[in-house]
KOLVOGU-359401 format. One record per residue (C-alpha): x, z, y. Coordinates in steps of 0.001 Angstrom, whole numbers, padded with zeros to 6 digits, always signed. Each point is the difference from the previous one (the first is absolute). Layout:
XZY...
END
This chain:
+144836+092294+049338+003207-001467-000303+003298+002044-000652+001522-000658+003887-003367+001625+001031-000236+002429-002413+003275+001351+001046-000756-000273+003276-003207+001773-000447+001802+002886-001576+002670-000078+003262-003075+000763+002442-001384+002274-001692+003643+002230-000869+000636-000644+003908-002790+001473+000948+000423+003124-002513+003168+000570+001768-001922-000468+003083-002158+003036-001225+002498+002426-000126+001308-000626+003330+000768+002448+002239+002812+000498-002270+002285+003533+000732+003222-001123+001913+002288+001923-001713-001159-001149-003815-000210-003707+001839+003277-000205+001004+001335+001424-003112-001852-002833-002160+001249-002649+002610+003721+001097-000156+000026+000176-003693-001743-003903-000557+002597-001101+003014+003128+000777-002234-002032-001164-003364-000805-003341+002410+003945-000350+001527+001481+000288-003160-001975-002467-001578-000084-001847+002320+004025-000079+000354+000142-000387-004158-001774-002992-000214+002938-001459+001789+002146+001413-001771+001633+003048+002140+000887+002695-003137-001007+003221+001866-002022+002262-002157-003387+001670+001298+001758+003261-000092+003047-001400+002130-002154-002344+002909-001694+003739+000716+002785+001402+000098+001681-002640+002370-003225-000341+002259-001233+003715+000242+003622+001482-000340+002335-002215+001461+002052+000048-003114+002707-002466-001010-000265-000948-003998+003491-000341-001740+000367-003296-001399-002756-002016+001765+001108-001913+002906-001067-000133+003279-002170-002948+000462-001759+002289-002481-000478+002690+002357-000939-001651+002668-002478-002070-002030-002104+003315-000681+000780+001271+003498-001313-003172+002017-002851-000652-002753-001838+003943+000358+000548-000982+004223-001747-003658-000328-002656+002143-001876-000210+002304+003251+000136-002599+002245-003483-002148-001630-001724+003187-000315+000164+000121+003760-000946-003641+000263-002696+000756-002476-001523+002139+002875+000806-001555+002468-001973-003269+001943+003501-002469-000362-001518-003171-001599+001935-000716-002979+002519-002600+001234+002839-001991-000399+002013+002576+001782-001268+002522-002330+001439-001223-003026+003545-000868+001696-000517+003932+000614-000579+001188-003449+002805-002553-001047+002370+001275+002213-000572+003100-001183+000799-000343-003162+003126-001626+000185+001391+002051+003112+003836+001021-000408-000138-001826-003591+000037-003623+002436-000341-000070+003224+000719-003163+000347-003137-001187-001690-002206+002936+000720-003431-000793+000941+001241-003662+000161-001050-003212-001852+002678-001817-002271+001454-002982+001226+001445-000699-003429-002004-001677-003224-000274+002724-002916-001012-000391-003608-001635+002643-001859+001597+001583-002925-001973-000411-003160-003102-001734+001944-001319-003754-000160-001511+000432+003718+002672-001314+002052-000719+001306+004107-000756-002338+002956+003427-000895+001571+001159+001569+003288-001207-002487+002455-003569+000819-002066-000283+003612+000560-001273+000557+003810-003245-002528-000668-000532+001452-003402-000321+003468+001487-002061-001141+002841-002471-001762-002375+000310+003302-002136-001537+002160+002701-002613-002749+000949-001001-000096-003580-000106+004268+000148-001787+000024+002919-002725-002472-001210-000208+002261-003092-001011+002898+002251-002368-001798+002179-001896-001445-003704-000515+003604-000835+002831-000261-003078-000015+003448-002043+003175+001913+001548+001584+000529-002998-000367-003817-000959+001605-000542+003815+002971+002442-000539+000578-001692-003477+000594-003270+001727+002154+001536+002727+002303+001305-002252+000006-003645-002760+000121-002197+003238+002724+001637+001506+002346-000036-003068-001136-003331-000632+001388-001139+003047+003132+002362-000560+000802-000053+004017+003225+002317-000410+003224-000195-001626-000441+003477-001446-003250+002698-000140-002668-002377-000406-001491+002124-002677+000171+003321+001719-001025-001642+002911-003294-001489-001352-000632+003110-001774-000135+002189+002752-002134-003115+001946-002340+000244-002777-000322+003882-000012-000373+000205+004337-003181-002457-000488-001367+002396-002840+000545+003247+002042-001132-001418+003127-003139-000656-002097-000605+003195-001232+001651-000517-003740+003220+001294-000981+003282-000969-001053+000656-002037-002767+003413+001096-002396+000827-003291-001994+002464+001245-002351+003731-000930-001195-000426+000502-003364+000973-003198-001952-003755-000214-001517-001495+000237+003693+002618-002269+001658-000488-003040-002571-003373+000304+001000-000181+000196+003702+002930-002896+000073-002771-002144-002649-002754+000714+002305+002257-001296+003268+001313-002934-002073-003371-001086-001359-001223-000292+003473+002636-001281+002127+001156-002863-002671-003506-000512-002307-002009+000726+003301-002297+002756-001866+000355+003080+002636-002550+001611-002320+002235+002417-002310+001532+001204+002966-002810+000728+001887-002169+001671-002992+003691+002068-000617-000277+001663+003164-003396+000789+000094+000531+001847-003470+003199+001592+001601-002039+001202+003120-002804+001071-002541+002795+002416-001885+001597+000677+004018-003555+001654+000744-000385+001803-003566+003228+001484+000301-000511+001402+003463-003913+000931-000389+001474+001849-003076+002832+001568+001999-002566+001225+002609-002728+001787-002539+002608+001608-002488
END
């Protein structure tokens, strides 16, 4: 057995474990979910560089606090971050087809009162990426790009793809093309993570730490400019592998 199907193997069987222990009790749910939220928005939010500390984006979500010496694109990154991951959970159970509309959504969510004037918009400028050989399609590029990115998703589904194989590409597609002028990453995360809960799995926490970020940017780079989406796609299905240990963990201690 190869090690894409091993792994994949291993994420059937630890999805339906967690399927086991469902009925899960509401109250020690939600306390699990609010906890990996803030663990996922801060993240999420440090990969990119916002400075908030785990301590300080609970405090900020769940309090309402304002943190001394942070600013307040910083705020509102942690604020409109923990509400785009309310707003897929209901999409997750919901029947909305996942659309075009649905990522301008998310995006616009993400960058609301930080830029409105680009919020849940695509950029009409070029843009290079900092430290990155893939240069993105130009402006005029991006509309037919993301059409013939949710053909190619859709085919996916209808060829029986593994769903954690399918969010992978969601998310390395959708930076690849780079559609916005800001919050691609967050974006595509939170794409990626609305496929896997609408498919029973749970959310994947790529980290900020300089040892995870080299190697989630290596992944992206190896497939978008050496055309290998392979090290991204076996990293996520070893980060939704930990997602479900941690949680199946959570739930039986």
């Amino acid at each position: 057995m190869s090690e894409n199907n091993t792994l994949l193997a291993k994420l059937d069987a630890m999805k339906s474990r967690l399927g086991s222990l469902r009925p899960l009790p509401k109250e020690a749910l939600d306390k699990i979910r609010e906890a990996l939220d803030i663990e996922y928005t801060y993240e999420s939010n440090r990969i990119e560089g916002n400075t908030l500390t785990l301590q300080e984006t609970a405090l900020v979500v769940e309090e309402g606090l304002t943190i001394s010496g942070k600013s307040m694109r910083e705020h509102l990154e942690a604020i409109n971050h923990q509400e785009a991951i309310a707003f897929i959970k209901e999409l997750a159970q919901s029947e909305e087809p996942l659309t075009e509309r649905v990522i301008l959504q998310i995006h616009a969510l993400i960058l609301r009162g930080i830029d409105r004037e680009n919020a849940g918009r695509y950029r009409t400028v070029p843009i290079l990426i900092s430290g990155s050989r893939h240069v993105p399609p130009q402006p005029y590029l991006i509309e037919k790009q993301m059409e013939d990115f949710l053909i190619r998703f859709r085919e996916m589904e209808t060829q029986g793809v593994h769903p954690v194989n399918i969010a992978a590409y969601l998310h390395d597609e959708l930076v690849r093309i780079h559609p916005f002028i800001d919050g691609n990453g967050r974006t595509s995360r939170l794409l990626m993570n609305l496929y896997l809960l609408r498919h029973g799995y749970v959310f994947i926490v790529l980290k900020g730490d300089a040892e995870s970020k080299l190697t989630y940017y290596q992944a992206l780079e190896a497939s978008h400019v050496d055309k290998n989406p392979i090290p991204f796609r076996q990293l996520v299905e070893e980060k939704e592998i930990e997602a479900l240990q941690t949680y199946i963990k959570l739930i039986e201690g």
